[in-house]
C-alpha positions in Angstrom: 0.0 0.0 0.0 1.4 3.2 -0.8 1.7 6.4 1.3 -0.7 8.3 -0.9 -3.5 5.5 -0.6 -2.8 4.8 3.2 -3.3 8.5 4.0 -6.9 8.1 1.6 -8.3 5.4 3.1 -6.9 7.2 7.0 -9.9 9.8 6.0 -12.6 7.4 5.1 -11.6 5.2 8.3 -11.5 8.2 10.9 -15.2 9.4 9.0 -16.2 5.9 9.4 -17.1 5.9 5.9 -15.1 2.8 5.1 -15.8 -0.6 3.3 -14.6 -3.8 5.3 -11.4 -4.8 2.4 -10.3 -0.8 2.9 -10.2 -1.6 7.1 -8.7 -4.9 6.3 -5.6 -3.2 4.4 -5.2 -0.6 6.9 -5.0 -3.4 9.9 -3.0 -5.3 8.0 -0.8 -2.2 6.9 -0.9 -0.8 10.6 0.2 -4.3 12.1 3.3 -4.5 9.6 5.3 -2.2 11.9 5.8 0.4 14.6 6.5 3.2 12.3 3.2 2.2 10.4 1.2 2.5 13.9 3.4 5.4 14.4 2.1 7.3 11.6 -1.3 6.2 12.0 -1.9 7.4 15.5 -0.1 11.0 14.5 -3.1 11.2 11.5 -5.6 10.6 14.3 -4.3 12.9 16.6 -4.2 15.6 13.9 -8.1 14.6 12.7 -9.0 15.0 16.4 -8.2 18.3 16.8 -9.8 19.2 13.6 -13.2 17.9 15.0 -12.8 19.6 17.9 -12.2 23.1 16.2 -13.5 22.8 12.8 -17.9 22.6 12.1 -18.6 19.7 10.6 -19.5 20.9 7.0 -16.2 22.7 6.9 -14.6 19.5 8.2 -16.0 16.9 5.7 -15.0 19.5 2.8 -11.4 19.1 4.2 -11.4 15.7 4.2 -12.9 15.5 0.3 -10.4 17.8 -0.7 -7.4 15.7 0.6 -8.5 12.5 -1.0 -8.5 14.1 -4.2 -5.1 14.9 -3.7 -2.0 13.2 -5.2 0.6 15.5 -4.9 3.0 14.8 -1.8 2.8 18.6 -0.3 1.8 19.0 3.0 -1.9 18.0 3.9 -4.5 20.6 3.6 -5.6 19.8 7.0 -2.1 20.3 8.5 -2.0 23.6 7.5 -5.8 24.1 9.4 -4.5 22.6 12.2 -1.7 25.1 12.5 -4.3 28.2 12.5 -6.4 26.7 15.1 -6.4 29.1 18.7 -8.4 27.3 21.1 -6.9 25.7 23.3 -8.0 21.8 23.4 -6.1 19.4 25.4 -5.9 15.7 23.1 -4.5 12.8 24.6 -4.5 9.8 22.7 -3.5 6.6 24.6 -4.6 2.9 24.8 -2.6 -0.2 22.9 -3.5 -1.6 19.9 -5.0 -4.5 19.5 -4.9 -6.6 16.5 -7.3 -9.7 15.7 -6.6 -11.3 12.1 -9.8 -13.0 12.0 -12.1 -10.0 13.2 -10.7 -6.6 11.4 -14.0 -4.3 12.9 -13.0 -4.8 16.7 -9.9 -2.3 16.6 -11.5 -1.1 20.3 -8.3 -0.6 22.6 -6.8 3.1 20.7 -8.7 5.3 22.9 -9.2 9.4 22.7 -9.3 11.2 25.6 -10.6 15.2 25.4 -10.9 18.0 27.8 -12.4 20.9 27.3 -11.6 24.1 29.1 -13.7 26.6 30.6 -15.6 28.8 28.2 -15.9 25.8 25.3 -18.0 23.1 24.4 -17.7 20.2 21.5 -19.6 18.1 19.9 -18.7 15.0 18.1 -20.2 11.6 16.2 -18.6 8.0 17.8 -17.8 4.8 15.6 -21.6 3.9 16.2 -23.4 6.6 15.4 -24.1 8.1 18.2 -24.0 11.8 19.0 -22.1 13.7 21.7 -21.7 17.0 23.6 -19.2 17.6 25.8 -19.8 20.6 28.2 -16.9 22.8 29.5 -14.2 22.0 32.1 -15.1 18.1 31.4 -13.2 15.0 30.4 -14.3 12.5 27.8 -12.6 9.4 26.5 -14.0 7.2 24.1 -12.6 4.3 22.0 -11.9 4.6 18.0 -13.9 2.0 17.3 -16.8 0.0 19.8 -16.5 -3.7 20.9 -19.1 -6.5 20.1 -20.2 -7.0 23.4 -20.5 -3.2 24.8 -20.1 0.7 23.9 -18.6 2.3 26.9 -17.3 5.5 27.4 -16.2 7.6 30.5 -17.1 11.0 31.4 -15.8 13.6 34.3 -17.8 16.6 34.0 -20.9 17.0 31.3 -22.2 15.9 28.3 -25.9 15.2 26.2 -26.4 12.1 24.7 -28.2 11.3 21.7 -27.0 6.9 21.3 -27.7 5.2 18.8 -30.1 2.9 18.8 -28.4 -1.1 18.8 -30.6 -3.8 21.4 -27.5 -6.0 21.2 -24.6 -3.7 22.4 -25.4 -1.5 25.3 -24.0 1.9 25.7 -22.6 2.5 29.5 -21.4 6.0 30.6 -18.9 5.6 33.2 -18.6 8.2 35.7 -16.6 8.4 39.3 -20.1 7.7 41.0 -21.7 4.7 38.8 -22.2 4.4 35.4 -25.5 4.7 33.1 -26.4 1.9 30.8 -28.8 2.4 27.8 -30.0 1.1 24.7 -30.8 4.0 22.5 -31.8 7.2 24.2 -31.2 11.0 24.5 -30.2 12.0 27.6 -27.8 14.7 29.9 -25.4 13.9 32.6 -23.9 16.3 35.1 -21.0 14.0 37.0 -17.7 16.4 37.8 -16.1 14.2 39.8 -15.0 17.5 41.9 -18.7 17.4 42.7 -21.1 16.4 45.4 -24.0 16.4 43.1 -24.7 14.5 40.2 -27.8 14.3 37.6 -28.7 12.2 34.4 -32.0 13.4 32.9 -33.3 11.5 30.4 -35.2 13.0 27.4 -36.1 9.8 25.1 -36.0 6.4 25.8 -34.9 4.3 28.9 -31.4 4.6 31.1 -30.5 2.2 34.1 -28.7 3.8 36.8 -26.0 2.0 39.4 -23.5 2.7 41.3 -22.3 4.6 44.3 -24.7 7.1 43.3 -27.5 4.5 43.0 -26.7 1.6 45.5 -30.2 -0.2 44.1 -30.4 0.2 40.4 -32.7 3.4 38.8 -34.9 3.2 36.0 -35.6 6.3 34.3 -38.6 6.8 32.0 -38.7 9.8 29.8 -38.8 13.4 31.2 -37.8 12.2 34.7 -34.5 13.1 36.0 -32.3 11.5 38.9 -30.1 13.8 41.2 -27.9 12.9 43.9 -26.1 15.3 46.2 -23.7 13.9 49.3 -25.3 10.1 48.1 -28.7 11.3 49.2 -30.5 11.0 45.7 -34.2 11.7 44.4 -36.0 11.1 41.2 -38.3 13.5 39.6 -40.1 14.6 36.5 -39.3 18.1 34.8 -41.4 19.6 32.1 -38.8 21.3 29.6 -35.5 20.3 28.0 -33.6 23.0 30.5 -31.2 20.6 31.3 -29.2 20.1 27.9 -30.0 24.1 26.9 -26.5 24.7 27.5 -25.4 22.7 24.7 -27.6 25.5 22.3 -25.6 28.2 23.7 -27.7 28.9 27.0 -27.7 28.8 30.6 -30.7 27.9 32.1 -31.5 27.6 36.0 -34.7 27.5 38.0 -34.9 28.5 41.9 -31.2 27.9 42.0 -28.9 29.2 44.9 -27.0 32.4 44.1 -23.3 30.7 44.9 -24.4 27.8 43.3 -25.4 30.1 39.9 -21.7 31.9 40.7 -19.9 28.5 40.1 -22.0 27.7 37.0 -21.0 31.2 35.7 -16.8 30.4 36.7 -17.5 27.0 34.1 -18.7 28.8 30.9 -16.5 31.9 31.8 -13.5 31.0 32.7 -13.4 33.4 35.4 -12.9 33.2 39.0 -15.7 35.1 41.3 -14.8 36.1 44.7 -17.9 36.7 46.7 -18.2 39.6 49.6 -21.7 40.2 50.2 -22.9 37.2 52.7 -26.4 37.8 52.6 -26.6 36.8 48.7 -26.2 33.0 50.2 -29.7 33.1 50.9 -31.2 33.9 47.1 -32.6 31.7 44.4 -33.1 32.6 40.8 -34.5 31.4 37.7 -34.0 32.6 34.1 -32.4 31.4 30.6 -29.0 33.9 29.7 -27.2 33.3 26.4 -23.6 32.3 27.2 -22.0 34.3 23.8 -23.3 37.4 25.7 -20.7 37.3 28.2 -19.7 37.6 32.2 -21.0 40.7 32.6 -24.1 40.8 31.1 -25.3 37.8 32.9 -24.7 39.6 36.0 -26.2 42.6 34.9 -29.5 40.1 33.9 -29.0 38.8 37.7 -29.1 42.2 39.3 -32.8 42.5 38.7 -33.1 40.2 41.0 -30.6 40.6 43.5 -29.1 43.6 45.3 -25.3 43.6 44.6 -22.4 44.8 42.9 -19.7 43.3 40.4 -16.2 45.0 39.8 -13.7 43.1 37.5 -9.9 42.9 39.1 -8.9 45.0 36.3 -8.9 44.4 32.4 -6.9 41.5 32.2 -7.8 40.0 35.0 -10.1 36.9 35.3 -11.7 37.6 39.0 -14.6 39.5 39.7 -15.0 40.8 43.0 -19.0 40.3 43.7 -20.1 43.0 46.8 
């Protein structure tokens, strides 16, 4: 296999758009030698990054372009990656496994992402199935599922949208128990920093366990599960609140003022120092559009609360909250 066609049929296997002799060749050409696996996992790392800072239409254009390459300049999506300013953290780890008589179960190169404060991704997994990763959280995910099981693990937040497949569960891992589905849409809140955590389920069915949920939990559509210091509760909720962030917006119903302040330090990368004790004591509710920044969401706030906000100075990230 030449270089040209291995980095070709690299594209269609990261895109997952693939026939079974193309994945056969690149196994086979992957398990020839350590510079092959080498090369292979520096592609990956490169097409990561691109997903993570590139929308998807400008993304699958990049990857049409490149096939119809044959020149051997540097890749059009090199040069992308190069321009890219956010700041993603990409860890690609695992072992590679090899099976000669099963080329579709290439499920040990795991991808590891963490988003920083201020950001949030979205991405597709090997099944199908959709994914949003929420700010300041950690999500690692295989290349390619098993035939027995999709898991994944997750420290902070992320909305679900699985796809559908009775045979191979999908399990979310978390530090306090994992959730085990079939095909469903659904949000989970589990920082492992955190006393709290919540899975909401919006379609379908999730099972619950863990730490978190010493007897297994059954969620039914538009009921939610929250636990806080291992004392849980189940409840039903009326709106899709939960997973609004993942459209741009913060949304938050009788929720305690400091609580609202760390929610605010996640999607603004700020640190907020508050002064004014009797705040402690407040609850709001309201939807604020995260692209309209720090300051106007405590501006929408003061309506409802007597304080004030003074930033550090320019360049710095606290506000001072009096």
């Amino acid at each position: 296999m030449n270089q040209e066609f291995d980095k070709n049929i690299f594209y269609k296997f990261f895109s997952r758009d693939i026939s079974i002799e193309e994945e056969k060749q690149l196994l086979d050409w992957i398990d020839e030698s350590a510079d092959n696996k080498s090369i292979f996992l520096s592609e990956r790392e490169l097409y990561n990054q691109l997903i993570l800072n590139t929308d998807e239409k400008r993304l699958e254009g990049l990857i049409e372009e490149e096939k119809q390459r044959t020149s051997r300049r540097i890749p059009m999506w090199v040069k992308e990656v190069l321009k890219v300013s956010a700041v993603i953290l990409l860890v690609l780890g695992g072992m590679y496994f090899f099976n000669q008589q099963k080329y579709n179960n290439l499920t040990a190169l795991s991808n590891e992402i963490s988003i920083p404060a201020g950001e949030k991704v979205s991405l597709t997994l090997s099944d199908g199935t959709k994914v949003w990763v929420n700010a300041k959280s950690k999500f690692t995910y295989p290349s390619l599922f098993g035939e027995k099981e999709r898991r994944v693990f997750l420290d902070g937040e992320a909305f679900f949208d699985v796809k559908s497949n009775a045979k191979i569960p999908f399990i979310v891992e978390t530090s306090k128990g994992q959730i085990k589905v079939l095909g469903t849409e659904f949000n989970v809140d589990a920082y492992s920093q955190s006393s709290r955590i919540s899975v909401s389920l919006f379609k379908g069915k999730v099972e619950i366990t863990g730490a978190m949920a010493p007897k297994p939990v059954v969620l039914s559509p538009n009921e939610y599960f929250e636990s806080v210091n291992n004392i849980s509760k189940i409840g039903e909720f009326e709106n899709n609140s939960a997973a609004l962030w993942k459209d741009g917006l913060i949304a938050f119903k009788d929720t305690p003022f400091l609580e609202l302040m760390k929610t605010f330090e996640k999607y603004y990368d700020v640190k907020i120092e508050i002064l004014n004790t009797k705040l402690s004591d407040i609850e709001l509710t309201g939807k604020i559009r995260i692209n309209d920044g720090i300051e106007h969401a405590l501006k929408v706030i003061q309506k409802n609360a007597n304080f004030s906000f003074q930033r550090d100075s320019d360049e710095s990230n606290i506000i001072y909250i009096r």
